[in-house]
C-alpha positions as CSV (number, residue, x, y, z in Angstrom):
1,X,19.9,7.3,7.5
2,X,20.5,3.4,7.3
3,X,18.4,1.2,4.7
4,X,15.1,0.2,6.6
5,X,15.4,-4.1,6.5
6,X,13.1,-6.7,7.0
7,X,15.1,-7.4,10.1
8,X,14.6,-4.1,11.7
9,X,10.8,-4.1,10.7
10,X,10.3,-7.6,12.3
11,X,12.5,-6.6,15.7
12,X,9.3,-3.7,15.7
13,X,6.8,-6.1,16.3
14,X,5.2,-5.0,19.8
15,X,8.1,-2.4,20.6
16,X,7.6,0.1,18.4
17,X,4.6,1.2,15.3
18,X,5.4,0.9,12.0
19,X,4.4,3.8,9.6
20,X,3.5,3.1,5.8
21,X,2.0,4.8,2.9
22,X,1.7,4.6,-0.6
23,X,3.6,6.5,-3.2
24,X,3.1,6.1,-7.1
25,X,5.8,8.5,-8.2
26,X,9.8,9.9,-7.4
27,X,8.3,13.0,-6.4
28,X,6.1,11.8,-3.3
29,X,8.4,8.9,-2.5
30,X,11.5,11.3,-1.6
31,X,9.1,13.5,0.1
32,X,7.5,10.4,2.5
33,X,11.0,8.3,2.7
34,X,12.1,10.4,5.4
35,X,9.2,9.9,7.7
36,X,8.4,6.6,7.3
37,X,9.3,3.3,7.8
38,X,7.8,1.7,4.8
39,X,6.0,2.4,1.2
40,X,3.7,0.5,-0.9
41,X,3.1,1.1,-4.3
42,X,-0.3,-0.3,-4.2
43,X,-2.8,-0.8,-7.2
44,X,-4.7,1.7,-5.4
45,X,-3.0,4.1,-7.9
46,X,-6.1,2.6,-10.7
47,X,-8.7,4.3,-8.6
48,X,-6.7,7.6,-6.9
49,X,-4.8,8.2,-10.4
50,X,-6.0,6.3,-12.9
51,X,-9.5,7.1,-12.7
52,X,-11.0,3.9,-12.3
53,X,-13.6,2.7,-9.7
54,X,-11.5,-0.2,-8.6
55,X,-8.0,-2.0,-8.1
56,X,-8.9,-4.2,-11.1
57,X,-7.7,-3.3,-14.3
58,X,-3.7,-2.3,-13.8
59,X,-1.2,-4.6,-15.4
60,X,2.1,-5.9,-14.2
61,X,3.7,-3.6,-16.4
62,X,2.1,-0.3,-15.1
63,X,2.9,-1.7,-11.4
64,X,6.8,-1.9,-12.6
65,X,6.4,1.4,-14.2
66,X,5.5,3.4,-11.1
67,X,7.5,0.9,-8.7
68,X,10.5,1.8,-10.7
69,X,9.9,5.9,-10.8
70,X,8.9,5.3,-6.8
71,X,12.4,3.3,-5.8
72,X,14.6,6.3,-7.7
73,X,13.0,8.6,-4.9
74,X,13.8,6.6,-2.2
75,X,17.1,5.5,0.1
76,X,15.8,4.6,3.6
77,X,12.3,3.0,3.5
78,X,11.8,-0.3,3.0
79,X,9.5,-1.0,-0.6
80,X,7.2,-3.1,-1.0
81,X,4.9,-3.6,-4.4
82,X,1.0,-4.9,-4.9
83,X,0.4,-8.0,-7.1
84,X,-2.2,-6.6,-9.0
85,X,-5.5,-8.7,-9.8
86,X,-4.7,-12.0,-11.7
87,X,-1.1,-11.6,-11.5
88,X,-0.7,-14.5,-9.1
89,X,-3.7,-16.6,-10.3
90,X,-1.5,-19.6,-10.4
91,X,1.6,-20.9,-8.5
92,X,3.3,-20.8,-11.8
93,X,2.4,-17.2,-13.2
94,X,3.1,-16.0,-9.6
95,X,6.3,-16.7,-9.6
96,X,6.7,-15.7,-12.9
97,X,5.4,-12.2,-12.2
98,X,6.9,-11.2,-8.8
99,X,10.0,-12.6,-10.3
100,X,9.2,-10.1,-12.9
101,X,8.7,-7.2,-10.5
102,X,11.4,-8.0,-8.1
103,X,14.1,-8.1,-10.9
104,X,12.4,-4.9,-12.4
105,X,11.7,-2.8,-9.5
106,X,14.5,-3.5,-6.6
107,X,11.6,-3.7,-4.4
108,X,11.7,-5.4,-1.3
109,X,8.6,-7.2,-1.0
110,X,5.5,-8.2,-2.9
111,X,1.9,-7.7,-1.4
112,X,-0.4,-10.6,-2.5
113,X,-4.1,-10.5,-1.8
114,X,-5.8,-13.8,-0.4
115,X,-6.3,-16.4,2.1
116,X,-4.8,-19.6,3.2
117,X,-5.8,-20.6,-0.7
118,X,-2.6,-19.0,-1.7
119,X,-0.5,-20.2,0.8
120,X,1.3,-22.9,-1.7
121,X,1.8,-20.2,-3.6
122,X,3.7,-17.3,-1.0
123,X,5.9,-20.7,0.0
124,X,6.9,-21.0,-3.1
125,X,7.7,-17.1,-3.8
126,X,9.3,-17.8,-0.4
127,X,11.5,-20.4,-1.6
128,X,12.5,-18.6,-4.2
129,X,13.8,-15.9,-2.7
130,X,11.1,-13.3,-2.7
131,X,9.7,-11.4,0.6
132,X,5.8,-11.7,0.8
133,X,3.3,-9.6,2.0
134,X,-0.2,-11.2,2.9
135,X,-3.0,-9.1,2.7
136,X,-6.4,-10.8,4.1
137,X,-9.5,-9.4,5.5
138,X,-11.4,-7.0,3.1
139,X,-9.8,-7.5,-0.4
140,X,-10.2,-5.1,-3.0
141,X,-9.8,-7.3,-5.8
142,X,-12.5,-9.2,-4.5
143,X,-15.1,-6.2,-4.7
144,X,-16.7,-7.2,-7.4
145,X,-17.2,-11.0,-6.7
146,X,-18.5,-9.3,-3.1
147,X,-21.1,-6.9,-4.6
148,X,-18.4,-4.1,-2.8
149,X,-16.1,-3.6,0.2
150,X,-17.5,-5.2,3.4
151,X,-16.0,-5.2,6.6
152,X,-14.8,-8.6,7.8
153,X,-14.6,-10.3,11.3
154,X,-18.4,-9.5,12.4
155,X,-18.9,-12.9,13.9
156,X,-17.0,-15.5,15.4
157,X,-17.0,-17.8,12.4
158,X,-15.4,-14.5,10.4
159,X,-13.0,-13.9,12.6
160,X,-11.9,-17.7,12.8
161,X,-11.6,-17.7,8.7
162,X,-9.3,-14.5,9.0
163,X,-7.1,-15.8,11.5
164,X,-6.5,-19.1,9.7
165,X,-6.1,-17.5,7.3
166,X,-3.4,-15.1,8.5
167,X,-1.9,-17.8,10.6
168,X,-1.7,-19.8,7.3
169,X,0.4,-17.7,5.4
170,X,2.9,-17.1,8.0
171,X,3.4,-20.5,8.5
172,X,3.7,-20.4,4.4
173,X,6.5,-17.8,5.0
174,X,5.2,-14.4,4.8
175,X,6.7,-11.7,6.5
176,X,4.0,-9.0,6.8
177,X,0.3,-9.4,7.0
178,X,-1.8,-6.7,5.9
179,X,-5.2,-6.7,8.0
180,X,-7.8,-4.6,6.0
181,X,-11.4,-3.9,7.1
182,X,-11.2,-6.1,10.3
183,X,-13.1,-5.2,13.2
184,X,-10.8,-3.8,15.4
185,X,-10.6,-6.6,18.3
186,X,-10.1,-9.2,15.6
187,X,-7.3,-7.7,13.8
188,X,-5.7,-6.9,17.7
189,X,-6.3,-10.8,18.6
190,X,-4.7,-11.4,15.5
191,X,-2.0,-9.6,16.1
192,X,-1.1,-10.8,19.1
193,X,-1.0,-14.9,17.7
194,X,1.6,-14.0,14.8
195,X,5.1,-13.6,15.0
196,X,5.4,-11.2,12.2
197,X,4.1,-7.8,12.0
198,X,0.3,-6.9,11.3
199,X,-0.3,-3.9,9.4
200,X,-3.7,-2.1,9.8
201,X,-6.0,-0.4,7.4
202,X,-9.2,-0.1,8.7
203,X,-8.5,-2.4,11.5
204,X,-8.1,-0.1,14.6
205,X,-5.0,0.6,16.7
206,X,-4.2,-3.0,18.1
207,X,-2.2,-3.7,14.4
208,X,1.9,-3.5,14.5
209,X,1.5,-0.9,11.8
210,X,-0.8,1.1,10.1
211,X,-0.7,1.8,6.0
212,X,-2.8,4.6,4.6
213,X,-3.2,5.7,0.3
214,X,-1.7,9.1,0.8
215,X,-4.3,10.9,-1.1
216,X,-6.9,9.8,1.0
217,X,-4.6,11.0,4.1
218,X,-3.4,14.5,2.7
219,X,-7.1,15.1,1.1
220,X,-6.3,14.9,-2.8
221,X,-8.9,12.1,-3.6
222,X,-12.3,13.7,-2.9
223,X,-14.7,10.8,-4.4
224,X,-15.1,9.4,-1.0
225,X,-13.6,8.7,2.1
226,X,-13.5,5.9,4.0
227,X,-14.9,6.0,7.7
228,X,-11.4,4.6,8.9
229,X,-8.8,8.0,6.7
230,X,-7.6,10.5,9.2
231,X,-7.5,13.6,7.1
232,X,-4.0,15.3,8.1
233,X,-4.8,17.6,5.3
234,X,-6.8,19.2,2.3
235,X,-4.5,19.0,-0.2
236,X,-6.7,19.0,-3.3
237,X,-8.7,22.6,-2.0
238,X,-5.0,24.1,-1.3
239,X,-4.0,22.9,-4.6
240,X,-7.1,24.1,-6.2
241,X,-6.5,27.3,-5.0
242,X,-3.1,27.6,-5.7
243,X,-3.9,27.2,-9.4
244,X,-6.2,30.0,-9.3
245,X,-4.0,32.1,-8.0
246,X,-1.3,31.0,-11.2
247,X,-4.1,31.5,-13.8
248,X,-5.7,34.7,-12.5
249,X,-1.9,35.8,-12.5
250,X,-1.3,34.7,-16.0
251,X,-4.4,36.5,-17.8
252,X,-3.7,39.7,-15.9
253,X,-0.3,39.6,-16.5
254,X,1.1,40.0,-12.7
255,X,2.9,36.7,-14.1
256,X,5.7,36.8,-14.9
257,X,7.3,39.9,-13.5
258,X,10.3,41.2,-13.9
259,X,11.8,39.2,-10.8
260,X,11.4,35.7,-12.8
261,X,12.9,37.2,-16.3
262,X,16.1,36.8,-17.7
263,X,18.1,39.8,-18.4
264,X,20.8,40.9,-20.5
């Protein structure tokens, strides 16, 4: 199948959904490049696989690291890579970061969280050659200057601040905009004022796109789960149970038989 381009993802706006996921490794990147239309590598990976509580705490180097493994496992989907918190503090570190990770990585695009406060800042990745991705609405890096994840757009004057914001960074360049945590009517009325693509998460149906972390979707990540993950399936209690079945094997010795030795 052909290379996924921005080109092909913009002509999608309001003809057909875009699909995206996240992927950390080779192994589940050649597995979802198939089947969708785009994967992020998102600093989610600090919470799902790293442990943490939050985005905050990955470096730039740990986002090349798995961007890298991630783009060896893919030929079709179109790749784009979160700026992880601080990365893009300044106009000057930004582009000397995503400069960084777009040498590094043979990503596509960058993600970068924040409002029309950045929007010097995505013209000037623009300008310099790199494809943005906006994400506004809820922000995850923001959680702790928030006192946690809120949903955004309840009243008019949140809304308003959303879509200036959104409306800012297109204008600054950006290709994508990411709409997380946005009441649902807001991200659609969004949606429908920009010419690029919105992609949803936590922001209802009206979105371009929609971009889930694929161990909430396939059930591996059982800390919590977010009122808007559609569970497709357990994975972590059909893993879990697969291991039992390896160990219990093992000690009784069923494992290995004769069908898996090696014989003269």
């Amino acid at each position: 199948m052909d290379k996924i381009t921005i080109n092909r993802l913009q002509e999608m706006k309001g003809r057909e959904k875009i699909a995206m996921i996240t992927a950390y490794d080779a192994l589940t990147a050649k597995i979802f490049d198939k089947n969708v239309d785009m994967i992020l590598v998102g600093d989610s990976l600090n919470m799902s696989f790293g442990g943490h509580g939050e985005t905050i705490g990955i470096s730039v180097d740990e986002m090349i690291y798995h961007a890298r493994a991630v783009r060896r496992g893919m030929q079709r989907a179109y790749l784009v890579v979160d700026m992880p918190f601080g990365s893009c503090a300044t106009k000057k570190m930004a582009l000397k970061n995503c400069i960084k990770v777009y040498e590094k990585t043979g990503c596509d695009a960058v993600k970068i969280e924040g409002g029309k406060e950045i929007a010097k800042t995505v013209r000037a990745l623009v300008d310099a050659g790199i494809c943005v991705v906006a994400h506004v609405g809820l922000r995850p890096q923001n959680s702790r200057a928030e006192g946690g994840y809120k949903v955004k757009g309840r009243d008019e004057s949140a809304a308003k601040s959303i879509l200036e914001d959104a409306l800012a960074l297109e204008d600054a360049g950006a290709s994508f905009v990411v709409l997380e945590g946005v009441i649902s009517e807001v991200a659609a009325d969004i949606t429908k004022k920009l010419s690029v693509p919105t992609i949803g998460i936590g922001a209802g149906t009206g979105t371009d796109g929609q971009v889930l972390v694929w161990s909430d979707a396939f059930g591996f990540f059982r800390e919590f789960e977010p009122k808007f993950v559609k569970r497709y399936m357990e994975g972590a209690d059909l893993l879990e149970n697969a291991v039992k079945s390896y160990a219990s094997e093992v000690k009784s010795g069923a494992f290995p038989s004769e069908e898996f030795e090696y014989a003269r």
